[in-house]
MARLO-974430 format. One record per residue: residue number from 1; residue in three letters; x negated, z, y of N, C-alpha, C, O, CB in turn. Coordinates in steps of 0.2 Angstrom, whole numbers, plus 5000, padded with zeros to 4 digits. Glycine has a CB too. Layout:
BEGIN
+-----+------+------+------+------+------+------+------+------+------+------+------+------+------+------+------+------+
: pos : code :  n.x :  n.z :  n.y : ca.x : ca.z : ca.y :  c.x :  c.z :  c.y :  o.x :  o.z :  o.y : cb.x : cb.z : cb.y :
+-----+------+------+------+------+------+------+------+------+------+------+------+------+------+------+------+------+
: NUM :  Ala :    X :    Z :    Y :    X :    Z :    Y :    X :    Z :    Y :    X :    Z :    Y :    X :    Z :    Y :
...
+-----+------+------+------+------+------+------+------+------+------+------+------+------+------+------+------+------+
REM end
This chain:
BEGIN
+-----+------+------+------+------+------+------+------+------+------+------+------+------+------+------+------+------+
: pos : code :  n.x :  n.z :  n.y : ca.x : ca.z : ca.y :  c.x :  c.z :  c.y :  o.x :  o.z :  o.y : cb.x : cb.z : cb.y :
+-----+------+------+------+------+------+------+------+------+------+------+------+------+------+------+------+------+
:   1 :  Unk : 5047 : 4989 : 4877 : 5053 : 4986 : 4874 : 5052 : 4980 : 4870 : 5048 : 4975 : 4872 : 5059 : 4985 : 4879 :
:   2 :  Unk : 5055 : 4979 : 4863 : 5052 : 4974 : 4859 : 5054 : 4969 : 4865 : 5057 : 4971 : 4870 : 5054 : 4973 : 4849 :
:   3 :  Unk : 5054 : 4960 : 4863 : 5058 : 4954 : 4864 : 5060 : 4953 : 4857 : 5056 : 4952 : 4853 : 5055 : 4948 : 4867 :
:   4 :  Unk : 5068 : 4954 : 4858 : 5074 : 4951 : 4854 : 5071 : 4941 : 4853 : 5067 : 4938 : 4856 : 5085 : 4953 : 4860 :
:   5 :  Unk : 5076 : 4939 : 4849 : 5078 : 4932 : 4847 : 5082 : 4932 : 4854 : 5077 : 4930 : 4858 : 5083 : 4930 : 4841 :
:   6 :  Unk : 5086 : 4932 : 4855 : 5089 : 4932 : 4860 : 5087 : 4932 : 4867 : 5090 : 4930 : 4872 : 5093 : 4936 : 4859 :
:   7 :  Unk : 5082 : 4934 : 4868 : 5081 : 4939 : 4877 : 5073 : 4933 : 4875 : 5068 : 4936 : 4877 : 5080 : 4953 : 4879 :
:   8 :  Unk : 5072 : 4926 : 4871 : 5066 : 4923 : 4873 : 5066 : 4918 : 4879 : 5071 : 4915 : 4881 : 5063 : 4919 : 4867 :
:   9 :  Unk : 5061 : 4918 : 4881 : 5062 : 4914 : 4886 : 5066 : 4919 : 4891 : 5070 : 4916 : 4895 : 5066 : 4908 : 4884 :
:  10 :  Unk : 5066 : 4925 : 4892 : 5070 : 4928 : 4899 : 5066 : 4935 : 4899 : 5069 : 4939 : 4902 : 5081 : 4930 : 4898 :
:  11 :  Unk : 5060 : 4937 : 4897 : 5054 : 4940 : 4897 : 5052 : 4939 : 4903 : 5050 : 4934 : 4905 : 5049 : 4938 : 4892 :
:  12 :  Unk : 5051 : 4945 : 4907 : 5045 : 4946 : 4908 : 5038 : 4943 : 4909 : 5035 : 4944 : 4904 : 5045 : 4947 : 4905 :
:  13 :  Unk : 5035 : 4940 : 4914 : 5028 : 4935 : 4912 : 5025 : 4945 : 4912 : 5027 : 4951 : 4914 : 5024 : 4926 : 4920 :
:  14 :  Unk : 5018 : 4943 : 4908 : 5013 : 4949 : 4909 : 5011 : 4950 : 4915 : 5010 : 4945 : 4918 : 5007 : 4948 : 4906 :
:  15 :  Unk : 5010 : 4956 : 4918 : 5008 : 4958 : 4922 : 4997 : 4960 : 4922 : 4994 : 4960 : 4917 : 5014 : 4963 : 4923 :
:  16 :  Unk : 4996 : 4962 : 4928 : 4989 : 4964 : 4927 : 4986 : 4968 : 4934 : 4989 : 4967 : 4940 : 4984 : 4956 : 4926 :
:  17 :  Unk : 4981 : 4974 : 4934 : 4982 : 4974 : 4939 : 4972 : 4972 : 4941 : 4968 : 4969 : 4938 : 4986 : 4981 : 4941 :
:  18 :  Unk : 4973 : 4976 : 4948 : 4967 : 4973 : 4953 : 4964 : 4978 : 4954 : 4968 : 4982 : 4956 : 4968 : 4970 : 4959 :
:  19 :  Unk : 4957 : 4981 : 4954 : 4953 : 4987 : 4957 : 4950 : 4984 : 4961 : 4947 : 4979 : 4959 : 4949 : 4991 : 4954 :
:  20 :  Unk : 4949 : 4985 : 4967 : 4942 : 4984 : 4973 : 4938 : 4987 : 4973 : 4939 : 4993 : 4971 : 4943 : 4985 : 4979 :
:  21 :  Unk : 4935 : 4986 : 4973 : 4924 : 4990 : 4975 : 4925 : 4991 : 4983 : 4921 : 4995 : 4985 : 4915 : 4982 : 4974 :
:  22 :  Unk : 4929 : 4987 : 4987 : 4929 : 4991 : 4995 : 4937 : 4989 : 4997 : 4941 : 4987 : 4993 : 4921 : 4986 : 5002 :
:  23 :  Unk : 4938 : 4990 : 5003 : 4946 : 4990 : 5006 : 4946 : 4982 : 5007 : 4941 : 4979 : 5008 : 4947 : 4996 : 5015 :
:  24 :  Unk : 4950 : 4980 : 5006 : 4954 : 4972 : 5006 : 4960 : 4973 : 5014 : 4966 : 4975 : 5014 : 4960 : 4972 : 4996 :
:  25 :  Unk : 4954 : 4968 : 5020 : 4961 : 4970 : 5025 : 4967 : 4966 : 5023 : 4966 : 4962 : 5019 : 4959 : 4968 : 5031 :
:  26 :  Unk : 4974 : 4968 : 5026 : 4980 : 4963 : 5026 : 4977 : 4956 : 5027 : 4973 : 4955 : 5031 : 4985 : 4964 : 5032 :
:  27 :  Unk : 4979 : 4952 : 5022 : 4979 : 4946 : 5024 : 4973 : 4943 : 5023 : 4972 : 4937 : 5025 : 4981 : 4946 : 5029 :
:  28 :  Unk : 4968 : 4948 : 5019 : 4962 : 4945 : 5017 : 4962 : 4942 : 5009 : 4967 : 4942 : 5005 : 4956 : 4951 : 5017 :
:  29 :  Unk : 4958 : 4940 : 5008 : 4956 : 4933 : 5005 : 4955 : 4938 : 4996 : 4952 : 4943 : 4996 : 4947 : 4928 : 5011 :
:  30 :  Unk : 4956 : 4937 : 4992 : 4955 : 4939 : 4985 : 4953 : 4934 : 4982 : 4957 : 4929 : 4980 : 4961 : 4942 : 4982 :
:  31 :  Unk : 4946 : 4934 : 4980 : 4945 : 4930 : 4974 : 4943 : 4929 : 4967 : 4944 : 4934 : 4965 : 4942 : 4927 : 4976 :
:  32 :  Unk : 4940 : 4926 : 4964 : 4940 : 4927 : 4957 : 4935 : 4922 : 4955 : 4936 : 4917 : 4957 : 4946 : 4926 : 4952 :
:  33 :  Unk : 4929 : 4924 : 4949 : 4924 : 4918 : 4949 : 4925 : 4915 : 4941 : 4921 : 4917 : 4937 : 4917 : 4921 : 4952 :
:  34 :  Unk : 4930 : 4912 : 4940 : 4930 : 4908 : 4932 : 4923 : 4909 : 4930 : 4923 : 4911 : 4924 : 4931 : 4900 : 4933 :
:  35 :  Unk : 4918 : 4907 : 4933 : 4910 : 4905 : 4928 : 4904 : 4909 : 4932 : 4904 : 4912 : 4937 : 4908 : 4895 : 4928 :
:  36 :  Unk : 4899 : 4906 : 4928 : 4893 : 4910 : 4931 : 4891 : 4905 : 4935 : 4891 : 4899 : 4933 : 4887 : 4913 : 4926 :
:  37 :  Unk : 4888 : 4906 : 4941 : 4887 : 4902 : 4945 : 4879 : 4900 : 4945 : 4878 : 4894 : 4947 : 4890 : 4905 : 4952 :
:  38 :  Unk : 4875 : 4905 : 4942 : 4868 : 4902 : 4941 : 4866 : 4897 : 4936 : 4861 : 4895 : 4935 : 4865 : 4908 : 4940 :
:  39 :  Unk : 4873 : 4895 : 4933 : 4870 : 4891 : 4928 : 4871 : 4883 : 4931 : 4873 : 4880 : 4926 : 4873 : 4894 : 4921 :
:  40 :  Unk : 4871 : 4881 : 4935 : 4870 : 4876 : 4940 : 4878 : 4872 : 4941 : 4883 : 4873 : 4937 : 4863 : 4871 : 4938 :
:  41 :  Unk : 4879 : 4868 : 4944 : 4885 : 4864 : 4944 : 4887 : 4859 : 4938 : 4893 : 4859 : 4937 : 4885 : 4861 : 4949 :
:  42 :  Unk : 4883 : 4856 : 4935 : 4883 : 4853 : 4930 : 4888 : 4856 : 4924 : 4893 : 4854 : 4923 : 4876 : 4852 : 4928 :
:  43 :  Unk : 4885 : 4862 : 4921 : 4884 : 4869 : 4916 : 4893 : 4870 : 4917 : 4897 : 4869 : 4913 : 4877 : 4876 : 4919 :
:  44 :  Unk : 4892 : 4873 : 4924 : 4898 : 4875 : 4927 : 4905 : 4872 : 4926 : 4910 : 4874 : 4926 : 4898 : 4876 : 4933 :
:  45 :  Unk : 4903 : 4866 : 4926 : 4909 : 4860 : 4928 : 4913 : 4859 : 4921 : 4918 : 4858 : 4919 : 4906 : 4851 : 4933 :
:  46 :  Unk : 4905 : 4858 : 4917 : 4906 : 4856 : 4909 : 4912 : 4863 : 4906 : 4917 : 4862 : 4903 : 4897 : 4857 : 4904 :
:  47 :  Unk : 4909 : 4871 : 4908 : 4912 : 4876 : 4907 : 4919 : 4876 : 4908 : 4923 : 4877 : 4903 : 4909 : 4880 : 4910 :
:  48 :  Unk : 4922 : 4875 : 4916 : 4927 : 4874 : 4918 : 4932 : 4870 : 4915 : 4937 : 4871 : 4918 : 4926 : 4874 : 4921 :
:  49 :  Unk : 4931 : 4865 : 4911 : 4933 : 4862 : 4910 : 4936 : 4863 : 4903 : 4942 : 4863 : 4900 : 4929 : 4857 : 4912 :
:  50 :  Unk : 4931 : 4863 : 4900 : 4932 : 4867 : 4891 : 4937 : 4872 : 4892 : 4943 : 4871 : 4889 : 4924 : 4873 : 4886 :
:  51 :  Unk : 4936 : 4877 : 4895 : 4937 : 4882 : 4895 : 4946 : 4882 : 4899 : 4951 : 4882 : 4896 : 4930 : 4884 : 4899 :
:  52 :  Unk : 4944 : 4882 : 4904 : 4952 : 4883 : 4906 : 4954 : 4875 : 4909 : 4959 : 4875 : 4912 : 4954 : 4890 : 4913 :
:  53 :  Unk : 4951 : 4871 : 4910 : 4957 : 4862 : 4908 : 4957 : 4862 : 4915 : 4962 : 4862 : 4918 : 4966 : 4862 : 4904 :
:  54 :  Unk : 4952 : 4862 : 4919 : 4951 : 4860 : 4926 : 4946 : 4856 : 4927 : 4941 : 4856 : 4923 : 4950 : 4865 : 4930 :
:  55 :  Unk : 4947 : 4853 : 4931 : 4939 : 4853 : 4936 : 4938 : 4855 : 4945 : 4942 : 4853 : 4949 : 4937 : 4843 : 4937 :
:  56 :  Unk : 4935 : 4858 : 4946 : 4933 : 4862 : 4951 : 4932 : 4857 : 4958 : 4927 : 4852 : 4958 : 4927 : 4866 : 4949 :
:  57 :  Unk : 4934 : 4857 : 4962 : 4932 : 4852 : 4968 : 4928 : 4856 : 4974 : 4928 : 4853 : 4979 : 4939 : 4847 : 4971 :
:  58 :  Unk : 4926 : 4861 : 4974 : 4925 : 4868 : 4976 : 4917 : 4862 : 4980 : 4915 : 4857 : 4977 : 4924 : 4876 : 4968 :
:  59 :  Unk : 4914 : 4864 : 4985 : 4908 : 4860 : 4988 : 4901 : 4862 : 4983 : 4895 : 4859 : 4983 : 4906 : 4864 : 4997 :
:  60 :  Unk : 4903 : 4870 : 4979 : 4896 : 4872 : 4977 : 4898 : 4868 : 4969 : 4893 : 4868 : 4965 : 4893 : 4882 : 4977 :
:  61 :  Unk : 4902 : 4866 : 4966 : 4903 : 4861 : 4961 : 4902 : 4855 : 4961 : 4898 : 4852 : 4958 : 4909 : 4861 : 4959 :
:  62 :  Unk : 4906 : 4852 : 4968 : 4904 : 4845 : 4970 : 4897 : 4843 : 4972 : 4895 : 4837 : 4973 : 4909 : 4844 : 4975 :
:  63 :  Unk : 4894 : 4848 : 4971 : 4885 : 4845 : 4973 : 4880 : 4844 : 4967 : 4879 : 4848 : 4962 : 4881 : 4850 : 4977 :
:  64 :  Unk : 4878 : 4839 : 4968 : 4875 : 4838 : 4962 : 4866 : 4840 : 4959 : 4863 : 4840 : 4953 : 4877 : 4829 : 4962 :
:  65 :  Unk : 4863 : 4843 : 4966 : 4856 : 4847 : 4964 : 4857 : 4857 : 4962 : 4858 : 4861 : 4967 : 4849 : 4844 : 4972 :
:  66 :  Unk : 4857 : 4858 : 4958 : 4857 : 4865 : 4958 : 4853 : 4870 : 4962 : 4855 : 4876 : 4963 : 4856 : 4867 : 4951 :
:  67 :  Unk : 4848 : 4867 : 4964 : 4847 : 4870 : 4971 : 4846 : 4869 : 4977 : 4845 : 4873 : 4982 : 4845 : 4871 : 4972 :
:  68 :  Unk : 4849 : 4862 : 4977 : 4854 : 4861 : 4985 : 4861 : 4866 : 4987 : 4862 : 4869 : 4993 : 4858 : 4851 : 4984 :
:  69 :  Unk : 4864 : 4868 : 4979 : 4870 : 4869 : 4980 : 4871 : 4878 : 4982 : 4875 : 4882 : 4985 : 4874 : 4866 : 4973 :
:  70 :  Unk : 4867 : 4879 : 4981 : 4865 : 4886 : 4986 : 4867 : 4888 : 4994 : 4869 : 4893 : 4995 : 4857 : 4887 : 4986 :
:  71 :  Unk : 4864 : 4882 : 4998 : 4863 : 4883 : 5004 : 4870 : 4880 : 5007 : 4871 : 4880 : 5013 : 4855 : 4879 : 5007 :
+-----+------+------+------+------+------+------+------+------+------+------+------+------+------+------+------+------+
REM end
C-alpha cells in the first residue's frame, strides 16, 4: 500500500525477518556481528564508528592488542 501525504509519519517502521542455522531455545540470546572481527580492535572500532555512529565498549573492542583480544 503506497504512503499518502497524509498517513506520514503513521507508517509502519520496516519489518525484516531472521533464519537460524540451528534451533534458538526460549529465551536465548540472538546476536548480530556489525564488523569483521579479524580485523583487530583498532580497524573495528574505526569501522564502527564511520559506519553506524557508535563506539563499541564490548571487552573484545575495549582491548587494545589484537591478539590479546582473542583469549
Amino acid at each position: 500500500m503506497p504512503v499518502m501525504p497524509a498517513d506520514v509519519g503513521t507508517a509502519a517502521p520496516p519489518s525484516f525477518g531472521i533464519v537460524a542455522m540451528e534451533p534458538i531455545p526460549a529465551g536465548g540470546e540472538i546476536c548480530i556481528s556489525y564488523a569483521c572481527s579479524a580485523v583487530g580492535p583498532a580497524t573495528r572500532a574505526a569501522f564502527l564508528l564511520d559506519q553506524y555512529g557508535f563506539r563499541c565498549s564490548c571487552r573484545r573492542c575495549e582491548c587494545d592488542d589484537p591478539l590479546d583480544e582473542i583469549g
